[in-house]
Chimera marker file (.cmm) of the C-alpha trace (Angstrom):
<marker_set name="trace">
<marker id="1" x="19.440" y="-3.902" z="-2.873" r="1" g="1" b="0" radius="0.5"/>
<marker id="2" x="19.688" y="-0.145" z="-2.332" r="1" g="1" b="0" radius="0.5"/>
<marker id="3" x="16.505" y="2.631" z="-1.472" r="1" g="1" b="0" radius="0.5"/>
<marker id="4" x="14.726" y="4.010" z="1.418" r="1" g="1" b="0" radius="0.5"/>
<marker id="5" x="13.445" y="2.568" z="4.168" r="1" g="1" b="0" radius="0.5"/>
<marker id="6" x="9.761" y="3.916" z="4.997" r="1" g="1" b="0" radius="0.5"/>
<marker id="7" x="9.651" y="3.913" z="8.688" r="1" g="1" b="0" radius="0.5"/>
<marker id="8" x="6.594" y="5.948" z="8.705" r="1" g="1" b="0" radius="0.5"/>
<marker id="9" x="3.262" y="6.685" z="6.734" r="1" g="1" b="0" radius="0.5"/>
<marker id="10" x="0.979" y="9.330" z="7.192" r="1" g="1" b="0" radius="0.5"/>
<marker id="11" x="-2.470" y="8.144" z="7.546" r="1" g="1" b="0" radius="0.5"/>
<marker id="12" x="-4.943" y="10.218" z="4.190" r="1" g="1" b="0" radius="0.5"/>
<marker id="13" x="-1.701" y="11.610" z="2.773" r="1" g="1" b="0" radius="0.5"/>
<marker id="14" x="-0.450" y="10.379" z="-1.101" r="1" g="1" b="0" radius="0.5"/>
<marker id="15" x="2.281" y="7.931" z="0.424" r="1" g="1" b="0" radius="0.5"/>
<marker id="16" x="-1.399" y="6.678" z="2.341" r="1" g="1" b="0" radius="0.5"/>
<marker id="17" x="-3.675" y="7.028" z="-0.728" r="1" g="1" b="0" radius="0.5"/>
<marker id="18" x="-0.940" y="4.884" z="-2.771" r="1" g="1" b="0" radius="0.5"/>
<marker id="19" x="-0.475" y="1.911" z="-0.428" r="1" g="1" b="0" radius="0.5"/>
<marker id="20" x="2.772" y="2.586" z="0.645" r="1" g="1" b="0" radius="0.5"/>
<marker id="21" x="3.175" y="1.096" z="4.740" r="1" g="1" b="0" radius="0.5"/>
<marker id="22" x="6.199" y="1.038" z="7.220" r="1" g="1" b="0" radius="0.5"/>
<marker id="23" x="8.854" y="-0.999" z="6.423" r="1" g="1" b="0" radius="0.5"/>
<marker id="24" x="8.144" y="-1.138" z="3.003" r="1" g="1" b="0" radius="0.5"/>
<marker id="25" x="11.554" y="0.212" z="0.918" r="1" g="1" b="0" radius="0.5"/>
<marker id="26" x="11.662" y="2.987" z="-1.793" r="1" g="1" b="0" radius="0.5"/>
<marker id="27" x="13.999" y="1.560" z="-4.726" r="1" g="1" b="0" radius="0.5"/>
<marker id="28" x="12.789" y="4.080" z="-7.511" r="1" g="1" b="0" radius="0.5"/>
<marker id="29" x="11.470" y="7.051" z="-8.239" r="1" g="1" b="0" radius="0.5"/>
<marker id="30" x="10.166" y="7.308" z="-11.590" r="1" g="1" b="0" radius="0.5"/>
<marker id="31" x="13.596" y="4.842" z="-12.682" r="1" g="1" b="0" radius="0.5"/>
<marker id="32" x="15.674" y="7.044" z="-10.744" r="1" g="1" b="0" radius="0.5"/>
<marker id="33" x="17.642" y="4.833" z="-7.730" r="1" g="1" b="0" radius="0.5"/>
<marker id="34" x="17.348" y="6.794" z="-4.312" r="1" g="1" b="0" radius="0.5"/>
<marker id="35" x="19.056" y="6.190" z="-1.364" r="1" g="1" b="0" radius="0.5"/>
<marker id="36" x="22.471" y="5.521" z="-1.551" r="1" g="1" b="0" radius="0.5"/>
<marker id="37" x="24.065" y="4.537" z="-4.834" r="1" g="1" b="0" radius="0.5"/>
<marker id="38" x="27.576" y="3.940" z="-5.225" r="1" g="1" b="0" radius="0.5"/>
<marker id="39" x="29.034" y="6.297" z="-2.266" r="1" g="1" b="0" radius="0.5"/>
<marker id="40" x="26.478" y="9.187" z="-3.763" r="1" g="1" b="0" radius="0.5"/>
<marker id="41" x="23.258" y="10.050" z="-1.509" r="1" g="1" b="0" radius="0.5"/>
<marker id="42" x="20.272" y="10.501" z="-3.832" r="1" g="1" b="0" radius="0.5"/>
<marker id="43" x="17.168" y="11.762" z="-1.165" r="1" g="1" b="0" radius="0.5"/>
<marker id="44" x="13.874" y="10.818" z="-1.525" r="1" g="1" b="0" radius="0.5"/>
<marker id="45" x="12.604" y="14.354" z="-1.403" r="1" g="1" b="0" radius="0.5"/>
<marker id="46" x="14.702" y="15.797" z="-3.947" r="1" g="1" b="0" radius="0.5"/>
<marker id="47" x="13.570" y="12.977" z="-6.204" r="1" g="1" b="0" radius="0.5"/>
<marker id="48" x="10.094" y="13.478" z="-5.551" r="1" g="1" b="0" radius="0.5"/>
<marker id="49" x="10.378" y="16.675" z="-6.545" r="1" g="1" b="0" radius="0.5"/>
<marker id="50" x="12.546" y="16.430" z="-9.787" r="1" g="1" b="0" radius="0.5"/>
<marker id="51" x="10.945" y="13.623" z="-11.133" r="1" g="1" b="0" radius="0.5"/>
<marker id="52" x="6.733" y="14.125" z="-10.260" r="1" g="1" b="0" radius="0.5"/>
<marker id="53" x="5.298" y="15.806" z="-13.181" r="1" g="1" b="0" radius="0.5"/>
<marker id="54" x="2.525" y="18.548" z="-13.495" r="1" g="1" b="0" radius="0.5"/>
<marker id="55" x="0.285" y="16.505" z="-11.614" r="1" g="1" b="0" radius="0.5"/>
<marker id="56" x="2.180" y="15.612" z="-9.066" r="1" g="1" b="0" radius="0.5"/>
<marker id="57" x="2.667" y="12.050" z="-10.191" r="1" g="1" b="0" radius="0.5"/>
<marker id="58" x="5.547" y="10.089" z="-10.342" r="1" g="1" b="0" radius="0.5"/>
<marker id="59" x="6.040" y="5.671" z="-10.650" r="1" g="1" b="0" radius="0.5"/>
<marker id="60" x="7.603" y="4.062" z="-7.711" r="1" g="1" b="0" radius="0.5"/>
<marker id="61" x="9.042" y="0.905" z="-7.534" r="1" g="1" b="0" radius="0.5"/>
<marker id="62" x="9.199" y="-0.635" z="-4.157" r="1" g="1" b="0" radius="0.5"/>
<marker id="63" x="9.932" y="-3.453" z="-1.859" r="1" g="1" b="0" radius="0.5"/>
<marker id="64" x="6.545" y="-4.923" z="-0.037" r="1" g="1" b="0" radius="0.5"/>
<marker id="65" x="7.414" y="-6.283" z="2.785" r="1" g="1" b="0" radius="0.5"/>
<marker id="66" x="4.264" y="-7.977" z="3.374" r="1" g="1" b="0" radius="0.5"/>
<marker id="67" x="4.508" y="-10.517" z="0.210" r="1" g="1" b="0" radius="0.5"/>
<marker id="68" x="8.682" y="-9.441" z="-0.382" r="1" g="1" b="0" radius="0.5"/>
<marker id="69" x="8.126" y="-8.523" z="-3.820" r="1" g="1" b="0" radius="0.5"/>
<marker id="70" x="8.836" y="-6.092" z="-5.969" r="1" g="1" b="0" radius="0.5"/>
<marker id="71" x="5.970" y="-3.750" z="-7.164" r="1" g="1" b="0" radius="0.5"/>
<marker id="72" x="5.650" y="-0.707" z="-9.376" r="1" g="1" b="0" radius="0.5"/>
<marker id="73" x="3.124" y="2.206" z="-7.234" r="1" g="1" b="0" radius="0.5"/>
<marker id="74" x="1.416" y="4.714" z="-9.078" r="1" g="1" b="0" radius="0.5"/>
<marker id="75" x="1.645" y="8.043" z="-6.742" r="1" g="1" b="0" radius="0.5"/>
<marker id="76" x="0.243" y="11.334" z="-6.940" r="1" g="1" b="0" radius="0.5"/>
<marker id="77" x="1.992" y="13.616" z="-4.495" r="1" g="1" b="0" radius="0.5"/>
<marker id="78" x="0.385" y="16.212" z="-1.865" r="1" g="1" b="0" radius="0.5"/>
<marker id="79" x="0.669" y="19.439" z="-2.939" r="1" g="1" b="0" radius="0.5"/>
<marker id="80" x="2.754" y="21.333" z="0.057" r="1" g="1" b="0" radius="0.5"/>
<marker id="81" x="0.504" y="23.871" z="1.065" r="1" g="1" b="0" radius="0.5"/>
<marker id="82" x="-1.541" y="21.284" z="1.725" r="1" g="1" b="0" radius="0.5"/>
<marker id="83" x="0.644" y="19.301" z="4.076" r="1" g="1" b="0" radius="0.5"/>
<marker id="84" x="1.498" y="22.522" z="6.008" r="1" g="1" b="0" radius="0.5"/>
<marker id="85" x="-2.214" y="23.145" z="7.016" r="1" g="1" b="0" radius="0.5"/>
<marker id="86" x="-2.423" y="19.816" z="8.387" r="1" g="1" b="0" radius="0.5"/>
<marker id="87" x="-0.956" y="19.126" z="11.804" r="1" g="1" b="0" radius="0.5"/>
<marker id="88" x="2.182" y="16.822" z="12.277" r="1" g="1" b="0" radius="0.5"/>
<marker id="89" x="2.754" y="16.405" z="8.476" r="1" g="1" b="0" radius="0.5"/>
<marker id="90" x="5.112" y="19.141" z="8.612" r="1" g="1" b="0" radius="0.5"/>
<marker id="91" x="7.768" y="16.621" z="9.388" r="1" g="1" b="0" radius="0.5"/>
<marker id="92" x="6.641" y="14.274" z="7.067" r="1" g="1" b="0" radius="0.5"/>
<marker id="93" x="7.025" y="15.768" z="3.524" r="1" g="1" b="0" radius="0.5"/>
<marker id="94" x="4.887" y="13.657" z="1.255" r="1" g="1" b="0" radius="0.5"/>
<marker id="95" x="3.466" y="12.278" z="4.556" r="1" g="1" b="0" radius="0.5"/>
<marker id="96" x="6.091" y="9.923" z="4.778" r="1" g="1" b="0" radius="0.5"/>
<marker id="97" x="9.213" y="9.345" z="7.204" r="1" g="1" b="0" radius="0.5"/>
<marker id="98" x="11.722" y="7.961" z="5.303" r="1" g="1" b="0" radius="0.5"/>
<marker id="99" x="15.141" y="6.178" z="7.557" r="1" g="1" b="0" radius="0.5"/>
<marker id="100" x="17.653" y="8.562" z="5.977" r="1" g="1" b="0" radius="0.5"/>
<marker id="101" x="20.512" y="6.375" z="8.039" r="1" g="1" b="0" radius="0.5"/>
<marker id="102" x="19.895" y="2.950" z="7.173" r="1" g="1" b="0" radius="0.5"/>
<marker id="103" x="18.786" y="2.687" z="3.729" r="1" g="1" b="0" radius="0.5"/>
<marker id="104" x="19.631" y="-0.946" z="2.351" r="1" g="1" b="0" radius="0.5"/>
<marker id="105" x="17.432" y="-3.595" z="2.434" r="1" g="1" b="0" radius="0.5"/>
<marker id="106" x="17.639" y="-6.043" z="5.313" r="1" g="1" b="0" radius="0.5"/>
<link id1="1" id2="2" r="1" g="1" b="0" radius="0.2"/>
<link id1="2" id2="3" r="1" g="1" b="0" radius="0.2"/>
<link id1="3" id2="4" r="1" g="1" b="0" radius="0.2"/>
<link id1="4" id2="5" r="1" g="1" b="0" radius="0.2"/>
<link id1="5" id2="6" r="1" g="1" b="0" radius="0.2"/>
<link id1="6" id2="7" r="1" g="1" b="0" radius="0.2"/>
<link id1="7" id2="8" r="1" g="1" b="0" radius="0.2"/>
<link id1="8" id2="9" r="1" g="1" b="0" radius="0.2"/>
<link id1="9" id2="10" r="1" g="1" b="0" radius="0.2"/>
<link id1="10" id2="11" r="1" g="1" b="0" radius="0.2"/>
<link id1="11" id2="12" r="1" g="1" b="0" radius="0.2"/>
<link id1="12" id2="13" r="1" g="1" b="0" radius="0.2"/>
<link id1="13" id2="14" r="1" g="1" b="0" radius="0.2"/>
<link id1="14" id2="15" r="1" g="1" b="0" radius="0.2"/>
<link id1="15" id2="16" r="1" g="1" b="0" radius="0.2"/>
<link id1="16" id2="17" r="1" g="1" b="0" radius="0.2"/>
<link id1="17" id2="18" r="1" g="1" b="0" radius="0.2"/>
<link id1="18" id2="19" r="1" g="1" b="0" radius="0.2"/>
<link id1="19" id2="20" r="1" g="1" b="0" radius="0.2"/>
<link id1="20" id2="21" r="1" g="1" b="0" radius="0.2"/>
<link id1="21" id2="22" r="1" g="1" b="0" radius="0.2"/>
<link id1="22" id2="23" r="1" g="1" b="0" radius="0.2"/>
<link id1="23" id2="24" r="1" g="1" b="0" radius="0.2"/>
<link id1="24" id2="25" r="1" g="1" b="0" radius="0.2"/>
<link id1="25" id2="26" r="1" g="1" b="0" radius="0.2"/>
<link id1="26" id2="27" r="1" g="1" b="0" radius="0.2"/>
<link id1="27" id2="28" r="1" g="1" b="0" radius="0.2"/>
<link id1="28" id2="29" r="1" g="1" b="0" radius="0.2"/>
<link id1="29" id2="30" r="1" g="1" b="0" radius="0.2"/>
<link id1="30" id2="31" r="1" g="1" b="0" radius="0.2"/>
<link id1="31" id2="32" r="1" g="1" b="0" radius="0.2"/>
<link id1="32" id2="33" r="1" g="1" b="0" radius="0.2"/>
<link id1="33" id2="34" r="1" g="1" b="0" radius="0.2"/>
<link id1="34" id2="35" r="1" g="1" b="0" radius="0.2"/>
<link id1="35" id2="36" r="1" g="1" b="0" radius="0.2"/>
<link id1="36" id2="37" r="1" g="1" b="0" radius="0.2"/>
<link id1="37" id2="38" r="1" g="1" b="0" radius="0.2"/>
<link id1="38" id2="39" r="1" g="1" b="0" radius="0.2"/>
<link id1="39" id2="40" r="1" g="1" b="0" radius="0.2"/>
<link id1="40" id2="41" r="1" g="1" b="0" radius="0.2"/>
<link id1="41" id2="42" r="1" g="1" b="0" radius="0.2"/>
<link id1="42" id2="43" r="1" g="1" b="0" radius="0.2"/>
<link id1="43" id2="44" r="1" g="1" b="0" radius="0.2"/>
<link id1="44" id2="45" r="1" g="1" b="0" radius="0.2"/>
<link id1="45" id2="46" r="1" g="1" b="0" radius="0.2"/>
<link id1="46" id2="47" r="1" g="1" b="0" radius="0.2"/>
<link id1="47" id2="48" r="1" g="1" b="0" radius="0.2"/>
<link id1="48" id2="49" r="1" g="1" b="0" radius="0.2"/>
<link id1="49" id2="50" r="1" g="1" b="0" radius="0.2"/>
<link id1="50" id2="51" r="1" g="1" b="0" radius="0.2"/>
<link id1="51" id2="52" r="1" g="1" b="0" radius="0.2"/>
<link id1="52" id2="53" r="1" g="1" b="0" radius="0.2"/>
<link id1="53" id2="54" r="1" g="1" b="0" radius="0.2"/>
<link id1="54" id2="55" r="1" g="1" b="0" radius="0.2"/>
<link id1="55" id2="56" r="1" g="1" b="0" radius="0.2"/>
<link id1="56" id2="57" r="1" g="1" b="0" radius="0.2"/>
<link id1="57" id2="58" r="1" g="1" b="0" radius="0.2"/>
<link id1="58" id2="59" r="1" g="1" b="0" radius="0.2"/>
<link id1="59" id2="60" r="1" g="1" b="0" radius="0.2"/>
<link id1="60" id2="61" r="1" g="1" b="0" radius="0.2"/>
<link id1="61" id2="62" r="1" g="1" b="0" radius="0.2"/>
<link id1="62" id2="63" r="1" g="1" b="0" radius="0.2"/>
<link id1="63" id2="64" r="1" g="1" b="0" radius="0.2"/>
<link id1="64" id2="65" r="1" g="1" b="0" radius="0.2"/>
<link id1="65" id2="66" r="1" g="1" b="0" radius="0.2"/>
<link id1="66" id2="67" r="1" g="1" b="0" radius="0.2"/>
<link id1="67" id2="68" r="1" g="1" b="0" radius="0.2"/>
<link id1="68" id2="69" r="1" g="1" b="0" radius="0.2"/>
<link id1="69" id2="70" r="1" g="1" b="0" radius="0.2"/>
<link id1="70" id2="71" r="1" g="1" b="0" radius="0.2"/>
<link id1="71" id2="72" r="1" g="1" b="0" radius="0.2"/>
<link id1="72" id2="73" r="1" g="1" b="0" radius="0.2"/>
<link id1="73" id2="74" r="1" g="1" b="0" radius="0.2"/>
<link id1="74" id2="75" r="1" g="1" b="0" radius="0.2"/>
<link id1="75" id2="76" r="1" g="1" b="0" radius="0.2"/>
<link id1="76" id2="77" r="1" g="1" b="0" radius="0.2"/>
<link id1="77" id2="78" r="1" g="1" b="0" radius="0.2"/>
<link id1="78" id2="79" r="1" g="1" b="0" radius="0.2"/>
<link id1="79" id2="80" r="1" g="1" b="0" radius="0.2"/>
<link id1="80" id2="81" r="1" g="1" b="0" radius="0.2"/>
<link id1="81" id2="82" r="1" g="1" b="0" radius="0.2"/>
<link id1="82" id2="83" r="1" g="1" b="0" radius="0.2"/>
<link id1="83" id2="84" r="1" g="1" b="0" radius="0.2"/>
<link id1="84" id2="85" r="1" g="1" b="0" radius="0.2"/>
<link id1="85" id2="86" r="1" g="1" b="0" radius="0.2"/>
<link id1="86" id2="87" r="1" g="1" b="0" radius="0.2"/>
<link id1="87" id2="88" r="1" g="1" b="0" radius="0.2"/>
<link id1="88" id2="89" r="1" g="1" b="0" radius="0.2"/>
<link id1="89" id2="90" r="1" g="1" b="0" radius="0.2"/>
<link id1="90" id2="91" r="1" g="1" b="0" radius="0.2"/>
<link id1="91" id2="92" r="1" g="1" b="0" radius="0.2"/>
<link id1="92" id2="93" r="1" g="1" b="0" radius="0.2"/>
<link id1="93" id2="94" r="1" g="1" b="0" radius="0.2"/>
<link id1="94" id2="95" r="1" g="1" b="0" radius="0.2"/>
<link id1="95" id2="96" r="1" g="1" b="0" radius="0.2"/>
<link id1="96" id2="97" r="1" g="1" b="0" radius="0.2"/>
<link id1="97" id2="98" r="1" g="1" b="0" radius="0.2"/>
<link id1="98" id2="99" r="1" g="1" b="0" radius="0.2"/>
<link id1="99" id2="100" r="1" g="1" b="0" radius="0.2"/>
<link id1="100" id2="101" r="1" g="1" b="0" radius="0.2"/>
<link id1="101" id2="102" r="1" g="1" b="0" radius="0.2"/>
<link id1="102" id2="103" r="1" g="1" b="0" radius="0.2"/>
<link id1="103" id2="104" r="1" g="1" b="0" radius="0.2"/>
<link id1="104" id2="105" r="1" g="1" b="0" radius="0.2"/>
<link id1="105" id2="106" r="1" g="1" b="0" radius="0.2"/>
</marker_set>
């Protein structure tokens, strides 16, 4: 299985608020793949922001790696002025470290 491994989650930021934890994998964003996908890089970022709508919110579907299933997570995304007044989310857009490098499922 392809996505994005979450190596890192923001404690009271939206990748917080919607249950997302380390280790758990990205597969979709809003039925969009991310990660990579036949030789083709599609980032988590870029997909966040093409796909959430006025609100913010997009549908993720991820790999729990506490119970290794499948689950769809509702998400409503931090607006980005708001991450920038908050210190060390600057790094984490979304408030989430995704592994850019290793991105399949293990």
């Amino acid at each position: 299985s392809k996505g994005v491994l979450i190596t890192r989650v923001v404690p009271g930021t939206a990748a917080a608020r919607a249950g997302l934890e380390r280790d758990d994998v990205i597969i979709t964003v809003d039925g969009y793949q991310v990660g990579r996908v036949n030789r083709t890089t599609y980032d988590l970022g870029d997909e966040l922001q093409l796909r959430a709508n006025s609100r913010g919110e997009v549908l993720l579907l991820v790999h729990n790696h506490r119970d290794n299933r499948l689950v769809n997570v509702d998400a409503r995304l931090t607006p980005r002025a708001q991450l920038y007044r908050e210190r060390d989310r600057e790094r984490s857009p979304r408030g989430l470290e995704a592994n850019r490098d290793d991105d399949e499922l293990q």
